[in-house]
N, CA, C and O of each residue as an XYZ file, in Angstrom:
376
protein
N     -25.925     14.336     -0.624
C     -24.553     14.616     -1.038
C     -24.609     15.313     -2.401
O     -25.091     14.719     -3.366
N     -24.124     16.568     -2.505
C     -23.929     17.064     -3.718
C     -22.977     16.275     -4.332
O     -22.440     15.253     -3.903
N     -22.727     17.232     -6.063
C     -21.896     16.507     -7.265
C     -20.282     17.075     -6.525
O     -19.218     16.467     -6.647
N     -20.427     18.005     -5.981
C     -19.023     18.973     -5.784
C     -18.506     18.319     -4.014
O     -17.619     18.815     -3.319
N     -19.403     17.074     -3.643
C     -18.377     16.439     -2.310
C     -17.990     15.083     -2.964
O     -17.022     14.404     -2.621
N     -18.790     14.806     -3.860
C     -18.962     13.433     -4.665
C     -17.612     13.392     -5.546
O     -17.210     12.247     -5.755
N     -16.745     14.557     -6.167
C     -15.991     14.715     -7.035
C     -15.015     15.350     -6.128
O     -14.014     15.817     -6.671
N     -15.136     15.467     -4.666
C     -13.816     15.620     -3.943
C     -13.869     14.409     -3.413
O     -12.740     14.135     -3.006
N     -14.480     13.701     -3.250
C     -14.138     12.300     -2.222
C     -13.350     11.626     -3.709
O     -12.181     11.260     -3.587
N     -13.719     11.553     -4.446
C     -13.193     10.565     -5.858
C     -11.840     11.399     -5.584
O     -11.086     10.963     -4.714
N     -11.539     12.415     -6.184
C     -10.204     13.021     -6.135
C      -9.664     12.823     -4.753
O      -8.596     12.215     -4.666
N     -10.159     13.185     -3.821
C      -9.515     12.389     -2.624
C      -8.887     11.302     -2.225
O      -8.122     11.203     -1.265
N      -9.323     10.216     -3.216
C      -9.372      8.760     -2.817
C      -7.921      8.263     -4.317
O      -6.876      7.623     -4.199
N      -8.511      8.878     -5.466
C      -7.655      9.202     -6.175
C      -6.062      9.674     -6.032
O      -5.234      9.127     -6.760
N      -5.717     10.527     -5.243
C      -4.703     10.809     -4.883
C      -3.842      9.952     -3.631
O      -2.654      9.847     -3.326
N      -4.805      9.548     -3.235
C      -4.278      8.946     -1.568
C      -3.651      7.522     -2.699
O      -2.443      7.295     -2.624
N      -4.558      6.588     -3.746
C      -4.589      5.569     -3.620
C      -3.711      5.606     -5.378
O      -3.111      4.712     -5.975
N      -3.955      6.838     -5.705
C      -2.732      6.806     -7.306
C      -1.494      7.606     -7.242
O      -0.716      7.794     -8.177
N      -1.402      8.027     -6.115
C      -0.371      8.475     -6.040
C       0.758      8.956     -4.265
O       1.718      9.693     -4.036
N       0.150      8.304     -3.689
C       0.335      8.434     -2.076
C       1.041      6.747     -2.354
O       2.258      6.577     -2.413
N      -0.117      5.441     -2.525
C       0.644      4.340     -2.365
C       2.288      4.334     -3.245
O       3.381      4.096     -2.730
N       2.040      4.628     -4.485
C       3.698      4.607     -5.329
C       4.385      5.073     -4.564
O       5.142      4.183     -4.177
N       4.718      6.513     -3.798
C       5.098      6.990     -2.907
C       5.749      6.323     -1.713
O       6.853      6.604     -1.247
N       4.884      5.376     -1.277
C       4.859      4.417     -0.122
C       5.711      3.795     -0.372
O       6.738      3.862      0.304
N       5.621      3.142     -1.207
C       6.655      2.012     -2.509
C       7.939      2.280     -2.663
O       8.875      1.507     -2.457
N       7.993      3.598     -3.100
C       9.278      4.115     -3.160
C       9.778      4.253     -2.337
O      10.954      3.892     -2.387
N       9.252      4.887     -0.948
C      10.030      4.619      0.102
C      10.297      3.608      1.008
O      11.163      3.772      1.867
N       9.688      2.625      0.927
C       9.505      1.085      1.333
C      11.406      0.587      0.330
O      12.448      0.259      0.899
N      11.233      0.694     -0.800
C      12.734      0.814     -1.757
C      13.548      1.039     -1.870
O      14.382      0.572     -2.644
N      13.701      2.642     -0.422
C      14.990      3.407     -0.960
C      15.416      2.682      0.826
O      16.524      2.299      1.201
N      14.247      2.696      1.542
C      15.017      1.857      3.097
C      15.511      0.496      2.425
O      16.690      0.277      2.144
N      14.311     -0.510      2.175
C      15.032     -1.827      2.437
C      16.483     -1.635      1.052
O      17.037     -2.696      0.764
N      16.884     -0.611      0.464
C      17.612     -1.009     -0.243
C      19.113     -0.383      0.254
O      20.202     -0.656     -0.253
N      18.826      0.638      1.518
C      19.911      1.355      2.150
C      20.337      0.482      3.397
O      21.353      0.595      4.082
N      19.182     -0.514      3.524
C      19.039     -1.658      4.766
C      20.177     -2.772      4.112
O      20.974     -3.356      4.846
N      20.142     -2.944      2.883
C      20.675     -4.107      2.423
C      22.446     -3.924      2.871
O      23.080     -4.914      3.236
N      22.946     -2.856      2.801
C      24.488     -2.759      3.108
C      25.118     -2.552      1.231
O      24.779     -1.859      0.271
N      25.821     -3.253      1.413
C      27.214     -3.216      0.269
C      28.283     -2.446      0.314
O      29.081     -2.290      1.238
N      28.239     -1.722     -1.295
C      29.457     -1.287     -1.525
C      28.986      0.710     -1.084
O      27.862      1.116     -1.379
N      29.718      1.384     -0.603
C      29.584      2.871     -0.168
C      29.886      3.787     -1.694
O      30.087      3.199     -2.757
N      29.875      5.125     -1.583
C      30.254      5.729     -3.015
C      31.686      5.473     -3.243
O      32.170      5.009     -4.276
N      32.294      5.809     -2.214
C      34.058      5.856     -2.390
C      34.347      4.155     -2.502
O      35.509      3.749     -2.491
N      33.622      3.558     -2.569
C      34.172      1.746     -2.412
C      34.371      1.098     -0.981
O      34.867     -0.001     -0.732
N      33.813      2.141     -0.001
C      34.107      1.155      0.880
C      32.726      0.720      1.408
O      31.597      1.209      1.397
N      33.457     -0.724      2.004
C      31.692     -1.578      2.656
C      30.975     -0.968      3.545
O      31.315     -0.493      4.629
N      29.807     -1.012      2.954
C      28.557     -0.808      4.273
C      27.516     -1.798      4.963
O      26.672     -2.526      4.441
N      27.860     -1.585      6.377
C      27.102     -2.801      7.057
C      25.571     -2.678      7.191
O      24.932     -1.651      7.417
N      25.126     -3.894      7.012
C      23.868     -3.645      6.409
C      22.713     -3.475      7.293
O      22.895     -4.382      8.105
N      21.462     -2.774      7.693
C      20.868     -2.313      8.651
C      19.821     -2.803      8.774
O      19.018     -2.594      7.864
N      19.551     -3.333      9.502
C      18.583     -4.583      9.652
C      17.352     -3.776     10.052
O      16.285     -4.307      9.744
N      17.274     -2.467     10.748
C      16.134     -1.810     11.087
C      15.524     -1.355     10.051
O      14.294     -1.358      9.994
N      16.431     -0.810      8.895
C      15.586     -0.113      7.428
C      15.573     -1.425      6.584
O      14.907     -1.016      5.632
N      15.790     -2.416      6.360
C      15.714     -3.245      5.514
C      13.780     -3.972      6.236
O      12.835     -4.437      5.598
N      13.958     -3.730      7.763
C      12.472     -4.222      8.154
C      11.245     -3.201      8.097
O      10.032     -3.391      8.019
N      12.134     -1.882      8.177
C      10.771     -1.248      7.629
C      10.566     -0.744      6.301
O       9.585     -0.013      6.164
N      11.485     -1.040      4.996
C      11.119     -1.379      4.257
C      10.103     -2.682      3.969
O       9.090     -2.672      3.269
N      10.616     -3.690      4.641
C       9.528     -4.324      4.530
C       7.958     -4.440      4.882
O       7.119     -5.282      4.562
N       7.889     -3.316      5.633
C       6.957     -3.454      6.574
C       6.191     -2.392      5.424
O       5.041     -2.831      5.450
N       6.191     -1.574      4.718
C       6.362     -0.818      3.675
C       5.300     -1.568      2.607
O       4.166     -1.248      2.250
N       6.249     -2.820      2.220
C       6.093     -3.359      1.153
C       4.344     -4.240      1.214
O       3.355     -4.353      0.490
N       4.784     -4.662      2.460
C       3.450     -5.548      3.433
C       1.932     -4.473      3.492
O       0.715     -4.629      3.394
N       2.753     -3.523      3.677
C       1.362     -2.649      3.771
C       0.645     -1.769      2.258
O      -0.482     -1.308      2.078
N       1.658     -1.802      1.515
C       1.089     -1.775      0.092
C       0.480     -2.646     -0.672
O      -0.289     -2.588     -1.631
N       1.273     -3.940      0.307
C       0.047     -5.314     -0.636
C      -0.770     -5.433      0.081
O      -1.616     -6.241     -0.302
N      -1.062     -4.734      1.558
C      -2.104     -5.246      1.700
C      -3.189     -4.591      1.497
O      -4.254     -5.203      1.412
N      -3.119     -2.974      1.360
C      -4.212     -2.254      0.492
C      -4.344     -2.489     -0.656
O      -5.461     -2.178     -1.069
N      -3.469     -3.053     -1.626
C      -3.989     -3.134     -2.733
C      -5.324     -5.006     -2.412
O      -6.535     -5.185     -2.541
N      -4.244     -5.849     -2.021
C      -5.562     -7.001     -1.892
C      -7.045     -6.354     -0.928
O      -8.059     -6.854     -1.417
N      -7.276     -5.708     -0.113
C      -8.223     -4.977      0.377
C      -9.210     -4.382     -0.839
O     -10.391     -4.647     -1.060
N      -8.380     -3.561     -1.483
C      -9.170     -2.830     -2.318
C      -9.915     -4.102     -3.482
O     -11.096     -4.051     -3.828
N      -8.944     -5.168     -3.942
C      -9.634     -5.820     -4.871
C     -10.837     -6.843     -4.475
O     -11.486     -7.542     -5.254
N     -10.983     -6.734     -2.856
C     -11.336     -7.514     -2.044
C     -13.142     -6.571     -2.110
O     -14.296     -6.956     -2.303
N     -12.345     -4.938     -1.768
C     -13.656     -4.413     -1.687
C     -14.464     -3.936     -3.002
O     -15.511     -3.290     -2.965
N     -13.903     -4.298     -3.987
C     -14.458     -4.025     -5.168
C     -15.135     -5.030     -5.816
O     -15.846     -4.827     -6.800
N     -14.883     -6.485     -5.134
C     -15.626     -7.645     -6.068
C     -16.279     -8.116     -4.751
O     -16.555     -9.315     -4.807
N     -16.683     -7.395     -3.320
C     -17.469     -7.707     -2.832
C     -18.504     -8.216     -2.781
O     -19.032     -8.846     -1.865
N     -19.016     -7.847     -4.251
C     -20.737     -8.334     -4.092
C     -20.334     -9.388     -4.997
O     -20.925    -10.373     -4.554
N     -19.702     -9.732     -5.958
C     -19.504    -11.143     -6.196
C     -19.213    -11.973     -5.721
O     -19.648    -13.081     -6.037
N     -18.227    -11.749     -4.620
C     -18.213    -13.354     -3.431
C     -18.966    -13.079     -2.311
O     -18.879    -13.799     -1.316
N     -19.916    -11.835     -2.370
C     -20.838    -12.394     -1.496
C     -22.331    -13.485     -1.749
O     -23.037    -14.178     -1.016
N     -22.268    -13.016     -3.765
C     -22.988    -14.091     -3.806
C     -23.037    -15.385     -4.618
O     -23.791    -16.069     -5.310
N     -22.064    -15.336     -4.236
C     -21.323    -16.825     -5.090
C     -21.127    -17.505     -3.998
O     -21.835    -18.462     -3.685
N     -20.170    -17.089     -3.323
C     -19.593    -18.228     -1.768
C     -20.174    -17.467     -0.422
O     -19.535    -17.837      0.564
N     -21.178    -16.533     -0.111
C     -21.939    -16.179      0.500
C     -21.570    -15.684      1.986
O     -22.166    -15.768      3.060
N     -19.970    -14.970      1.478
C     -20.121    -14.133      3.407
C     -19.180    -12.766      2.681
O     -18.968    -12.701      1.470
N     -18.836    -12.044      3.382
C     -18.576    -10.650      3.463
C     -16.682    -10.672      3.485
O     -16.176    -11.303      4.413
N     -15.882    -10.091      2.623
C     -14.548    -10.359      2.202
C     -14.208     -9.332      3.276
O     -13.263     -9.697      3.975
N     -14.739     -8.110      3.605
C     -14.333     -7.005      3.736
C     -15.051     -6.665      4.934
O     -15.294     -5.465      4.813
N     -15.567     -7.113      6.130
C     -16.733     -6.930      6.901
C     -16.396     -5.435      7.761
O     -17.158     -4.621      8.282
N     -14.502     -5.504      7.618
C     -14.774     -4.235      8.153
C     -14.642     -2.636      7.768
O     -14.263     -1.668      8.427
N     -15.223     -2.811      6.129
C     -15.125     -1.812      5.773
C     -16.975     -0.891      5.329
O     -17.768     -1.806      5.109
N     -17.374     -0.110      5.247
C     -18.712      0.083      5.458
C     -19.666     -0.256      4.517
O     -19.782      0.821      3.932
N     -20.363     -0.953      4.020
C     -21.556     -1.369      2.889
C     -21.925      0.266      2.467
O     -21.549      1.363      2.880
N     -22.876     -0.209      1.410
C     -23.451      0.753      0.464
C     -25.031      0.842      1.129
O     -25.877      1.573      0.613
């Protein structure tokens, strides 16, 4: 592997994971918060939408769960040898 695939996979991974997840987030935010209902611009009520309020959530679920993944695959080799099995088995070793 050259320096110039080595410094696109980083920027690759970089973008997906500093600026793709916020992204995610935000839109996980603007459903479950258009899901919630209330008050409309002119004042009148809006009924609240149970389909965007769940995939906002579903949103939210999947941003925590890459982020616990990632902290999972980064202190890998410390709970593998402290409490001795694999956090992450299905992601690929070094």
């Amino acid at each position: 592997m050259t320096y110039l695939e080595s410094i696109l996979k980083v920027l690759a991974v970089g973008l997906v994971l500093g600026a793709g997840l916020p992204a995610v987030f935000a839109v996980g935010l603007v459903a479950y918060s258009k899901g919630a209902g209330g008050a409309g611009n002119d004042g009148t009520a809006v009924a609240p939408n149970p389909a965007l309020k769940a995939a906002g959530l579903a949103l939210f679920t999947f941003v925590a769960a890459v982020i616990v993944i990632a902290i999972l695959y980064i202190t890998k080799g410390t709970i593998q040898h402290h409490f001795g099995f694999n956090p992450v088995p299905f992601l690929p070793g070094k």
